[in-house]
N, C-alpha and C positions, 0 to 999 in steps of 0.2 A: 568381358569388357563392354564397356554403354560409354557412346561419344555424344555428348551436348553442346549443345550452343549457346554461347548466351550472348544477349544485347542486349544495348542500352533502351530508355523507353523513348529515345528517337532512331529506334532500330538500328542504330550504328552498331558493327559488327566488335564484340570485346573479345573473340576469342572461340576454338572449338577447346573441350577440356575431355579426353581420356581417362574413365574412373575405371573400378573394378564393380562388378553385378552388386558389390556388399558394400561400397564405399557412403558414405553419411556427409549429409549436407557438408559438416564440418571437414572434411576430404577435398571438398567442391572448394572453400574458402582457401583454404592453405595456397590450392593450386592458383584460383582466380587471384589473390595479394601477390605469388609470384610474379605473377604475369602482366599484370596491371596495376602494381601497388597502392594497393587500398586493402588498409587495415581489414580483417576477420570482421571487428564487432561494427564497421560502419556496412559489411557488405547485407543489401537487402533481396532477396529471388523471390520470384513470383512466376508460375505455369498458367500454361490455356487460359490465358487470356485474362487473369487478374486471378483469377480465380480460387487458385490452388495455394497457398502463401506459404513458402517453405523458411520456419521458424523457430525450427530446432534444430542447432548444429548436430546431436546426436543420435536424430532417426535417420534412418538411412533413406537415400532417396529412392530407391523402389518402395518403401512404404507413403512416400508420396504422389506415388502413380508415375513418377519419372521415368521412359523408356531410353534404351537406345535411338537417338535421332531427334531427340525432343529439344525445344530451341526455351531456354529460361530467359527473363527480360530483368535486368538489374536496378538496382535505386541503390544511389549513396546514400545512407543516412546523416551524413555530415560527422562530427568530432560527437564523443562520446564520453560518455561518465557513468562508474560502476555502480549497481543498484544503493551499494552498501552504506559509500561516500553520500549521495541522495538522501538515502533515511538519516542516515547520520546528523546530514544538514539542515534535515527537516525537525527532526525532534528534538537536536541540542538546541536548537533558535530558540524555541517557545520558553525553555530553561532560563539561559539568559534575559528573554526579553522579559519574563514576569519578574524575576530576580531585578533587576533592573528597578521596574516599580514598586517593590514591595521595599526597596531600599529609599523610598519616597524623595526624588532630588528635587530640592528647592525650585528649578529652573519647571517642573511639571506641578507641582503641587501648591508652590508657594513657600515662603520662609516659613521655617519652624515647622512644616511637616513630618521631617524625621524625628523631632521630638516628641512628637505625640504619642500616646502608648497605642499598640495592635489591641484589638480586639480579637479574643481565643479562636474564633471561627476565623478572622484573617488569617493567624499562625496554621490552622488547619488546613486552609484549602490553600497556604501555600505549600504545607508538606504535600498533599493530596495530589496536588499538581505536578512536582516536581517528582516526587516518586510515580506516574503514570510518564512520565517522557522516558526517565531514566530506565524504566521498563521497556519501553518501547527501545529505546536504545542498545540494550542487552540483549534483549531478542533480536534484532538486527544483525549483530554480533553472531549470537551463538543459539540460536532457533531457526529464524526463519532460513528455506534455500529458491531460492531465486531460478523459474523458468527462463530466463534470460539473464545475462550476463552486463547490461550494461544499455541505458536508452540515450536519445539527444540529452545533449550537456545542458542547452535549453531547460531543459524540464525541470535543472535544481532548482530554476527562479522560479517556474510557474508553480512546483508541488510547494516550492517552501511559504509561497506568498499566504496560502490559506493556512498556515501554523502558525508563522510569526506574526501575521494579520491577529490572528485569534488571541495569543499572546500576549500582544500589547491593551487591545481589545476587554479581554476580561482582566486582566493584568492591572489594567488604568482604573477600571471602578471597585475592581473587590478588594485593592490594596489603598486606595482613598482615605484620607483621613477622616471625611464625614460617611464614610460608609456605616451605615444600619444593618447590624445581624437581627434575623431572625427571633420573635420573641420565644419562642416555642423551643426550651433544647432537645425538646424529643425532637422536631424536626431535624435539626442539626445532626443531631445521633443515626436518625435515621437514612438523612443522605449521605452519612460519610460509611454506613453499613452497606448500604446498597451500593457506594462505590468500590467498596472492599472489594464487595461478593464479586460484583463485575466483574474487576479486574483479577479474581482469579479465576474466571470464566471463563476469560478472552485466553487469559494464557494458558490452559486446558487445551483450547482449541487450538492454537497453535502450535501447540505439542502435538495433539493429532495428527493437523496438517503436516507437519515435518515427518510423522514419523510415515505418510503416507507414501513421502516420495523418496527413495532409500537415493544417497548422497551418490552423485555423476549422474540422474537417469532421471528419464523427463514421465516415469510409470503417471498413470493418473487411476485410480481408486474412485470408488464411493466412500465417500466417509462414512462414519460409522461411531456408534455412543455418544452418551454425555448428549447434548444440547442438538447434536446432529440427528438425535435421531424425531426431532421438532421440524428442525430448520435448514436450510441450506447453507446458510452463512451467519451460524450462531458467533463468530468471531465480530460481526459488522453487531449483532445486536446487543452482546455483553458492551461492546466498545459504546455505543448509544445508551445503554444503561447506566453504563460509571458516569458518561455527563449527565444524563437525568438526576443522578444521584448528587455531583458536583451542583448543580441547580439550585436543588432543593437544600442543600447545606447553606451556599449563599446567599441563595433570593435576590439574583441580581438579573436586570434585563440583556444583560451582553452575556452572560453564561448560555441563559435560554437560546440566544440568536444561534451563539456559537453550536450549541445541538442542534436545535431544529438545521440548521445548516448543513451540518454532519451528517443527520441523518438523510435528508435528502441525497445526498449524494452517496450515502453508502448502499441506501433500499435501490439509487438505480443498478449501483454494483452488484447488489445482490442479485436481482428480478434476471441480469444478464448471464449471471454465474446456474444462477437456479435454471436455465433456456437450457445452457449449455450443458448441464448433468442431464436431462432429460433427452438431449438429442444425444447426446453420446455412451448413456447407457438406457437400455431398453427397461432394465430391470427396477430403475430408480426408483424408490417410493413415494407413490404418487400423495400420500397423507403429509409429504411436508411442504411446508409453506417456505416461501422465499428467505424471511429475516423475521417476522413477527409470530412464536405460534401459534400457530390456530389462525392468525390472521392475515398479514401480509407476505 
């Protein structure tokens, strides 16, 4: 048996708690809701001194250096919301919100703009569109598994704002009635090909991903084939390719934004994903690049 303490981070005393040598973070929770009633998914632990951040209800606490007499310091996380409901909220938005303008309402366009006929590459990049969320949304469902269980409720607004941001964003000029397609239909050909290939690149790697970490277990791996054996987050750069590809089908300047945008922020995901394979397996190969291969 191992007795700990935990307090709060104004040292206020919440409790000593009695596990077993083999008991898992998620052991510690059960007991500390008892005892203090605060839900599992809001409770947050942290050891010596910030340092150690205990983040997996299923590894045991002696895998996190936890001894008998060791004192854990708590943080509420406040009210919470499951990863699932999150993706959900993020990639059905951009659905409706392009849907929305593609049905051109008098009150954003002007009268008589649902009258006017689409242009083929409109109908395209709104199929193109809407089939890349509903994807995403399927996979949410029934691919990805989720290292954690649930973050602050907060963060539905802050992840969904850059979706349905983008949404309305490309939504407003590529379904315009004065919108200008591309002269070139090879171009057009060509961007809805490379969105294809993307998108079934991204979902490739996803499957990977999934099948790395087998269902209840936090295992981590090297990934391994297909596009991993490039890049560390070939998932971030197929996902950058299909809008590359969305671009160059419309030729609009709010598509472009909407990438360049994405990519920044995926290449930082990645640079920190790509840190974190190399500190935590020795064996990593050193020949892959973060998200770009051969380059970034």
């Amino acid at each position: 048996m191992i007795t700990v303490t935990v307090v709060s981070r104004s040292n206020r005393s919440l409790g000593e708690f009695s596990l077993a040598d083999n008991a898992t973070l998620g052991d510690l929770k059960q007991l500390f809701r008892e005892k203090n009633r605060v839900q599992a998914e809001r409770q947050y632990f942290t050891a010596d001194g910030g340092k150690v951040k205990l983040d997996d209800r299923r590894k045991r606490l002696a895998e996190y250096g936890i001894k008998n007499g060791d004192q854990l310091v708590f943080k509420d996380l406040g009210p919470q919301v499951g990863w699932t409901t999150v993706f959900l909220t993020e990639y059905t938005g951009p659905i409706l919100i392009y849907l929305f303008f593609y049905m051109r309402p008098a009150f954003v366009y002007g009268a008589g703009a649902a009258a006017k006929p689409y242009q083929f590459v409109q109908q395209l990049a709104a199929a193109c569109w809407i089939a890349h969320y509903v994807k995403r949304d399927l996979e949410t469902l029934f691919v990805h598994r989720f290292s954690n269980d649930s973050m602050p409720w907060t963060n539905i607004f802050k992840n969904s704002m850059y979706y349905w941001g983008a949404g309305a964003l490309v939504g407003y000029f590529v379904n315009h009635p004065l919108f200008t397609a591309p002269v070139s239909e090879t171009q057009i050909w060509a961007g809805a090909f490379l969105m294809l290939v993307s998108e079934l690149s991204n979902f490739i790697t996803h499957i990977q991903l999934r099948n790395l970490r087998p269902a209840g277990t936090s295992t981590r791996q090297i990934p391994r084939g297909f596009l991993f054996e490039l890049v560390s987050c070939p998932n971030y750069f197929a996902e950058v390719m299909s809008w590359v590809g969305f671009s160059l089908m419309t030729q609009t300047v709010a598509a472009v934004l909407f990438t360049l945008v994405g990519f920044a922020q995926m290449y930082a995901w990645a640079v920190k994903k790509h840190k974190r394979y190399h500190a935590e397996f020795p064996t990593y190969p050193k020949s892959r690049t973060a998200m770009i291969p051969f380059f970034l």
